[in-house]
C-alpha positions as CSV (number, residue, x, y, z in Angstrom):
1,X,-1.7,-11.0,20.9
2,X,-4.0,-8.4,19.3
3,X,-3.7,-6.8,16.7
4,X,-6.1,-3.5,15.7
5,X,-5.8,-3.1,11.8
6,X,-7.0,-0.3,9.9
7,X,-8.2,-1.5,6.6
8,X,-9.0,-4.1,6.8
9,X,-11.7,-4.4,4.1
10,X,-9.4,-2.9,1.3
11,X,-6.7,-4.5,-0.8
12,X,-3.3,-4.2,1.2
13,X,-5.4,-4.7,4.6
14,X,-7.1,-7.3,3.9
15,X,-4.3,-9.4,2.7
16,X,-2.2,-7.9,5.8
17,X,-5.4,-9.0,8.3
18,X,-5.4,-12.6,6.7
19,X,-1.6,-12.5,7.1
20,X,-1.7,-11.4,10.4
21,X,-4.1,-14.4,11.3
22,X,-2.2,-17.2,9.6
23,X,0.6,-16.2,12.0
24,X,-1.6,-17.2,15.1
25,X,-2.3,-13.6,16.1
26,X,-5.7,-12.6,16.9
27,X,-6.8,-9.3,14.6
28,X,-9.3,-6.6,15.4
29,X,-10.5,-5.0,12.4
30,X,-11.4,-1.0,12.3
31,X,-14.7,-0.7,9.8
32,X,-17.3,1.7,9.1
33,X,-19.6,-0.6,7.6
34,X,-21.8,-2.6,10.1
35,X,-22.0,-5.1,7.0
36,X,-18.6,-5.5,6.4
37,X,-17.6,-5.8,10.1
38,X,-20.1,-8.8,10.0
39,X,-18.6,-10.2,7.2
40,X,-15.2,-10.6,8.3
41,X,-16.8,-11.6,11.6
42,X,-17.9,-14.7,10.2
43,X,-13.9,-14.9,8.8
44,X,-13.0,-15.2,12.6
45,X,-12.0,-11.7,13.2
46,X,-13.0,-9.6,15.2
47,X,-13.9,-6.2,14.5
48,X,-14.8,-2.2,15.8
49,X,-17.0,0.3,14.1
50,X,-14.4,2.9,14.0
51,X,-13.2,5.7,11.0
52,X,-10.4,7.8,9.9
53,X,-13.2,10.4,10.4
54,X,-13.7,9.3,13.8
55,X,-10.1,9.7,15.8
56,X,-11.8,9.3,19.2
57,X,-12.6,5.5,18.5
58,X,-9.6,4.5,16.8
59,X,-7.7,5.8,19.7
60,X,-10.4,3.6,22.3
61,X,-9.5,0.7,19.9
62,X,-5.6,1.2,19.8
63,X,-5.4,1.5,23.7
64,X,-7.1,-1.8,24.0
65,X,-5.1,-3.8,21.6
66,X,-1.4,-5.1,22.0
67,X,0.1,-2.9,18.9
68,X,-1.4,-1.6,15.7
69,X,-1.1,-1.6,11.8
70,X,-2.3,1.3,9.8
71,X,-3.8,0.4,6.2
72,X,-6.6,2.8,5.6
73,X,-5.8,5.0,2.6
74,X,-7.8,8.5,3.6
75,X,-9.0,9.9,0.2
76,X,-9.5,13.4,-1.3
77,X,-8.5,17.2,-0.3
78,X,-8.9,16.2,3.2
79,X,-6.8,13.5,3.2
80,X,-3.7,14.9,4.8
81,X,-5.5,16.2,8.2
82,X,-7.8,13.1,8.4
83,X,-4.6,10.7,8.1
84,X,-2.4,12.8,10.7
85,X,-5.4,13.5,13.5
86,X,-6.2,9.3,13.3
87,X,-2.5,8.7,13.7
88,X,-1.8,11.6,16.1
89,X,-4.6,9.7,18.3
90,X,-3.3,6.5,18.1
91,X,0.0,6.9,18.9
92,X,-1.1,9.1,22.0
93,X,-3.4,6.0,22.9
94,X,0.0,3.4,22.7
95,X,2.2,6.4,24.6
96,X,4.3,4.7,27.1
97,X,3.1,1.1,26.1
98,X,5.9,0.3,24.1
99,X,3.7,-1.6,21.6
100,X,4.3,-1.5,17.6
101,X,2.5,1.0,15.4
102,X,2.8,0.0,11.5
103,X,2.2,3.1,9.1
104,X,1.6,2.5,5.8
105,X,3.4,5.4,3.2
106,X,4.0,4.8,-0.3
107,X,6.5,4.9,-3.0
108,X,5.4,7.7,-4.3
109,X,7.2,9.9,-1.6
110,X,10.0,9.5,-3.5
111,X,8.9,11.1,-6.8
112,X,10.9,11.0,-9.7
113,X,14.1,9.3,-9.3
114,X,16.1,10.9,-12.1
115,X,16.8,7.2,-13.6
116,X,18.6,6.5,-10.3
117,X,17.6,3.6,-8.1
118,X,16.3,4.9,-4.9
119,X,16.5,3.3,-1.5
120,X,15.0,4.7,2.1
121,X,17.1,7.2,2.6
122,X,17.0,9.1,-0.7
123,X,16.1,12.4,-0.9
124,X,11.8,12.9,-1.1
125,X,10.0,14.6,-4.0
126,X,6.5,13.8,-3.3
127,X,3.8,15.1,-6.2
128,X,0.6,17.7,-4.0
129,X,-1.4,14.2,-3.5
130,X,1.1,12.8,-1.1
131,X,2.9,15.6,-0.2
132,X,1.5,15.3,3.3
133,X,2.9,11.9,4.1
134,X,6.4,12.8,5.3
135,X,5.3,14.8,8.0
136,X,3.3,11.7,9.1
137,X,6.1,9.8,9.0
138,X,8.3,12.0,11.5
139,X,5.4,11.6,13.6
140,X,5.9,7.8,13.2
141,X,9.1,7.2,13.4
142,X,9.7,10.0,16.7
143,X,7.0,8.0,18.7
144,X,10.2,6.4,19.9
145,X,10.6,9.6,22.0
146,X,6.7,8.3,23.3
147,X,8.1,4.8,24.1
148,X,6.1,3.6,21.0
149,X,7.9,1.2,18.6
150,X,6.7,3.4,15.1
151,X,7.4,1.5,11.8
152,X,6.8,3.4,8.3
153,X,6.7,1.0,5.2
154,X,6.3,2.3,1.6
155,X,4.9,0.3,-0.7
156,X,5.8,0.4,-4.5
157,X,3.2,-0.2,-6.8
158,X,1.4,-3.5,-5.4
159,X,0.2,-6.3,-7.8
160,X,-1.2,-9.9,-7.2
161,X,-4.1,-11.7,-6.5
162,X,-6.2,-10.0,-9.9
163,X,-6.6,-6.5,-8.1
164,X,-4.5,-3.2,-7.8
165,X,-4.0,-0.8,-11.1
166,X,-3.1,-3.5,-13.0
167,X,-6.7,-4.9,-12.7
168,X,-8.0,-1.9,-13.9
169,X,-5.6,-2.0,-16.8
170,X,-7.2,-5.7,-17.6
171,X,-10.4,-4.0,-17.4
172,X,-10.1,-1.3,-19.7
173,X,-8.6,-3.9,-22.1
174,X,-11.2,-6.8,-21.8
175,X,-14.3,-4.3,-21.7
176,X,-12.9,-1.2,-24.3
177,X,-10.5,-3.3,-26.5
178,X,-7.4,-1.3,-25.6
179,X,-5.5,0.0,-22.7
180,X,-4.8,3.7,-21.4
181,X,-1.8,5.0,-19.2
182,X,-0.9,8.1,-18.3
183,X,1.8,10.3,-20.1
184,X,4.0,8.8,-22.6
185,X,4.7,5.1,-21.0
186,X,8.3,5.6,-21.2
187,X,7.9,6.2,-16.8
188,X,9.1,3.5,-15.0
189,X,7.4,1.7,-11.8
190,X,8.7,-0.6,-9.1
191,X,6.4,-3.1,-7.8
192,X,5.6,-5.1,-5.0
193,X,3.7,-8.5,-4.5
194,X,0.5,-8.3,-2.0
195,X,1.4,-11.7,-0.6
196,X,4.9,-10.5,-0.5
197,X,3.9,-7.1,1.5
198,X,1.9,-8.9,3.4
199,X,4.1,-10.6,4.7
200,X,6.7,-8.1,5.6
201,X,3.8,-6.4,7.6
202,X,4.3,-9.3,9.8
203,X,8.1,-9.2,10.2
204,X,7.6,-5.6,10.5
205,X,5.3,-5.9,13.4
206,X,7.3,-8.7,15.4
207,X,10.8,-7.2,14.4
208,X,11.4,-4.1,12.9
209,X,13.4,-1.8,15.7
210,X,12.1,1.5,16.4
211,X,11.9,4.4,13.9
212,X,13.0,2.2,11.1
213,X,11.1,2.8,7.6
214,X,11.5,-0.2,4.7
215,X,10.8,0.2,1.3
216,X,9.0,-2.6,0.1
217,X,9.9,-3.5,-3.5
218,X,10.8,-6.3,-5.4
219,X,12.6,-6.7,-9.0
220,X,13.4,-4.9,-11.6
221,X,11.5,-1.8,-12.7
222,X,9.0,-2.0,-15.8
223,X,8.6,0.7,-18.2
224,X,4.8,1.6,-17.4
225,X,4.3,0.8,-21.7
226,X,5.3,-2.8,-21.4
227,X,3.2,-3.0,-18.3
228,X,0.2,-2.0,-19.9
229,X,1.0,-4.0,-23.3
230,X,0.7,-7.2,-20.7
231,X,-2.1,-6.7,-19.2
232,X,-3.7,-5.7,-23.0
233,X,-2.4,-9.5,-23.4
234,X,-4.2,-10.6,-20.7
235,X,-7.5,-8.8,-21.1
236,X,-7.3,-10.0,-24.5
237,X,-7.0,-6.7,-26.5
238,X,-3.6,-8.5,-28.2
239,X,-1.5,-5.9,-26.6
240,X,-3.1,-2.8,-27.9
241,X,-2.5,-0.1,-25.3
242,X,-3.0,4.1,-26.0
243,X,-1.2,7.2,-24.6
244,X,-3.6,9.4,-22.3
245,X,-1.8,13.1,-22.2
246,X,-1.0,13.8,-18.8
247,X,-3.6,17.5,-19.0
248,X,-6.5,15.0,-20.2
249,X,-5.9,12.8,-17.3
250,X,-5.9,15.6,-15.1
251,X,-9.2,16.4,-16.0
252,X,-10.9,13.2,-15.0
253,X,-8.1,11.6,-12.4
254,X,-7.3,14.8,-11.2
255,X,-4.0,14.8,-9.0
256,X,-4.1,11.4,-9.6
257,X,-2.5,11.4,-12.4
258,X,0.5,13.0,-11.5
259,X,1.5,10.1,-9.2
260,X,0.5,7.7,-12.2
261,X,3.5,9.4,-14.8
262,X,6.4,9.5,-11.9
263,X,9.6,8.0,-13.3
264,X,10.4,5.6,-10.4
265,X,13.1,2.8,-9.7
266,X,13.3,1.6,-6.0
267,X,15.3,-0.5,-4.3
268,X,16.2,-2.0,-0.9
269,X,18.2,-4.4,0.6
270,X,17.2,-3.4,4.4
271,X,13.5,-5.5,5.0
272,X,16.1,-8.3,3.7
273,X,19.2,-7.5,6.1
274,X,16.7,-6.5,9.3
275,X,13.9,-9.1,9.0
276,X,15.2,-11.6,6.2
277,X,12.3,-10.8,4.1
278,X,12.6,-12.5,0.9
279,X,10.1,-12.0,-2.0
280,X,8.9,-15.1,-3.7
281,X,6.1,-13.4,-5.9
282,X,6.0,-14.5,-9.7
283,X,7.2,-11.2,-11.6
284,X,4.9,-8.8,-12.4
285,X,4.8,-9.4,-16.4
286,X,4.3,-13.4,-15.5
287,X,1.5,-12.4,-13.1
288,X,-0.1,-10.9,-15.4
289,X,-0.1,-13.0,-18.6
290,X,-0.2,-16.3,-16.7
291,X,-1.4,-16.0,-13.2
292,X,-4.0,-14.0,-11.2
293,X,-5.4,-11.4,-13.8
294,X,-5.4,-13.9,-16.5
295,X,-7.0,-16.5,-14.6
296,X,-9.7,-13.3,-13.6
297,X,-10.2,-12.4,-17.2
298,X,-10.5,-16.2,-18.3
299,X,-13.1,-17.0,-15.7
């Protein structure tokens, strides 16, 4: 079975790709970068020169493989109509097929949660950076009507394996002495493993039913203070962490920033009910003071 994967060469995709190829599936990978398609060439994938900003080849890729997982994160004001033409073309190549296509969303869809634990079907607030994604995931989940099996899963903020925001945080703490967040640091975020996602990615694609979108998160929520006072720890700036006023941020993050101060608890049970996923990740506060980013700033 092959699998075309978008993103392969970025954080969720590439832990989805290795996923994917511990399972015993075979994974074609969707690059820009002749050097990077060689790379993971030489990993035993194998691979397409294809981009977001090229539809026409992602759809010649999708049409030749057996379904398809969508990882690339399309970036800046185009971002909406760059994301919704490579999907649009996909899902037209996979019409009638009725082979998988994997979307990836994100939690912040959901925007603020009001201090209430949100699920899947909670009402959406997304902030002006994301506020395209719902419409992409109607397209998703009514390829159905197309005899495609569409899947939409929304990640909460992912951690693990030393990268993510959380690296960043680290950082900012080993190289500047202290740590920045956004706003105030009273927010809250829900996060998910990469290991963990990875693996529903898999369940997803062998699985899910049709139409079906799962919120992957794990655990409690963290005030985003703590979170940053941790990875402080574990740059070694002894927990010293600093508020960045949300207009300052704006000014270099730009609508960034407004996803980074969202007040956020999430929740699900389905991933668990429909595919028996079941998170084994070490907590996020653990992860960071004694596993992957402490071991990165210790090295």
């Amino acid at each position: 079975m092959n699998i075309l994967i978008t993103g392969a060469t970025g954080y969720i995709g590439g832990a989805v790709a290795e996923a994917l190829q511990a399972a015993g599936l075979q994974v074609t990978a969707a690059v820009r970068d002749p050097e990077k398609a060689s790379r993971l060439t030489a990993r035993g994938f194998r691979t397409v020169l294809a981009a977001l900003e090229n539809p026409g080849a992602l759809g010649a890729a999708a049409q030749e493989a057996d379904g398809v997982i969508h990882t690339a994160l399309a970036r800046g004001p185009e971002a909406g109509p760059l994301d919704q033409a490579a999907v649009e073309t996909m899902l037209e190549a996979l019409e009638g097929t009725g082979k998988v296509f994997v979307y990836t969303s994100g939690c912040w869809v959901h925007g603020n949660t009001g201090g209430r634990v949100a699920g899947e079907s909670s009402p959406l607030d997304p902030p002006p950076i994301v506020a395209w994604r719902p419409a992409v995931e109607r397209l998703v989940q009514d390829a159905c009507q197309r005899k495609v099996r569409g899947v939409v899963i929304r990640p909460a903020m992912v951690y693990g394996r030393g990268g993510g925001v959380l690296a960043e945080f680290v950082r900012t703490a080993r190289e500047q002495g202290v740590v920045r967040f956004v706003g105030t640091g009273e927010n809250h975020w829900t996060f998910v493993h990469l290991d963990d996602l990875a693996d529903l990615y898999v369940r997803a694609l062998e699985h899910a039913p049709a139409g079906e979108i799962f919120l992957a998160a794990e655990g409690p929520a963290y005030k985003v203070r703590e979170v940053a006072e941790a990875a402080s720890r574990a740059g070694g700036a002894d927990g010293r962490v600093e508020a960045w006023p949300l207009e300052e941020a704006r000014r270099v993050l730009g609508p960034v920033a407004d996803g980074l101060v969202l007040d956020q608890k999430l929740g699900s049970t389905k991933a668990l009910r429909l595919l028996g996923w079941m998170p084994k990740g070490r907590p996020v506060i653990d992860e960071l003071l004694l596993g992957s980013y402490a071991r990165a700033v210790g090295a």
